[in-house]
Structure formats: structure tokens, C-alpha cells
N, C-alpha and C positions, 0 to 999 in steps of 0.2 A: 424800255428807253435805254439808248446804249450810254455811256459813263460820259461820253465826254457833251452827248447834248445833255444832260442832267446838270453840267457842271453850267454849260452854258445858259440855263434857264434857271437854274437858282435864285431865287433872290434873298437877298442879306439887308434889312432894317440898318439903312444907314443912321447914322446920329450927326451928318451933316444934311446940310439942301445937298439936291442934288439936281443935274444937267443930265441935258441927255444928249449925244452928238450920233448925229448918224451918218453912218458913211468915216467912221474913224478910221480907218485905214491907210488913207492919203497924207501925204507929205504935209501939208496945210492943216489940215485937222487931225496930225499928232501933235503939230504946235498948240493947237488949242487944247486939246485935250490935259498937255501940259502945264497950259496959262489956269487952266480950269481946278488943277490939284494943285497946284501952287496958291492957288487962292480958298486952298481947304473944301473943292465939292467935290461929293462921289459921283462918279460918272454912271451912267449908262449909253454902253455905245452899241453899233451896228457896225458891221463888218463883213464883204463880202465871203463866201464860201470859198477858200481857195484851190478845193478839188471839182467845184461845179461853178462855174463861171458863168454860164447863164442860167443857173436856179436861181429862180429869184419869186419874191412873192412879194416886193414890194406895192404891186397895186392893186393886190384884194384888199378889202376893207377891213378893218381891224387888224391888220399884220403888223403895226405896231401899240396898239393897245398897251398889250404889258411893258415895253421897254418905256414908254412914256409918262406909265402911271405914276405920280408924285412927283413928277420933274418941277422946279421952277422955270425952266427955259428948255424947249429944243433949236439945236444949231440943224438944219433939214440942208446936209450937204453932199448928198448922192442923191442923184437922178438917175433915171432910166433911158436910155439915148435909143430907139429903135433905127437901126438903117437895112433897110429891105429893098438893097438897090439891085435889081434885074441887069443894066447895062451901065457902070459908069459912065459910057462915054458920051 
């Protein structure tokens, strides 16, 4: 496993609740994620890969299991948009 996905799959026994936000990367949900540790929760977030832009495995089954596991709340704020448009016009 190379160091920095090791880093990424850790997980740390929070001593708060915790949230899970997914799709934290946007403009919108850095504010929550903000509003979120301001109000004392550990986060778990999701983030797209920013060398692989379309890797994605968000719609196999269980791809978020462990980011979810122990959450009191997920904020589900990335989606998958498919456009396989042959001719715009």
C-alpha cells in the first residue's frame, strides 16, 4: 500500500460524534464541513482524486461502507452526472 493511501484509510477513534460529508471538496461543503467542526464533529469526508478525474467507484456497492461506518449523519453531496452525448446539436 503506498504511504499516502495508508494515510488516507486510517482511521483514528474519534472521542467526538461524527459526520460524514461526501463530495467535501466543493465550495459549499467546505462551509459545512466548517459549520461541522465548529460545532465540535469529526469529519469523515470524500474527495475526488485530483490526478484521476474520472476514477471513480462511487456506484459499486459498499464503496462507502467504511467512510460511513459510526457516522451520526451523512451530508450525500456528489453525484455522478454521466453525459455520453454523440452529437450536441
Amino acid at each position: 500500500m503506498h504511504a499516502n493511501e495508508e494515510a488516507r484509510t486510517r482511521r483514528v477513534e474519534p472521542s467526538r460524534e461524527v459526520g460524514c460529508v461526501l463530495g467535501a471538496s466543493g465550495y459549499i461543503t467546505s462551509w459545512l464541513v466548517n459549520l461541522l467542526l465548529q460545532h465540535e464533529y469529526s469529519i469523515n469526508a470524500t474527495v475526488r482524486d485530483p490526478h484521476n478525474l474520472k476514477k471513480t467507484k462511487l456506484i459499486e456497492e459498499g464503496s462507502f461502507d467504511l467512510v460511513v461506518e459510526g457516522c451520526i449523519g451523512v451530508f450525500h453531496t456528489a453525484s455522478l452526472c454521466y453525459f455520453d452525448v454523440k452529437d450536441p446539436q
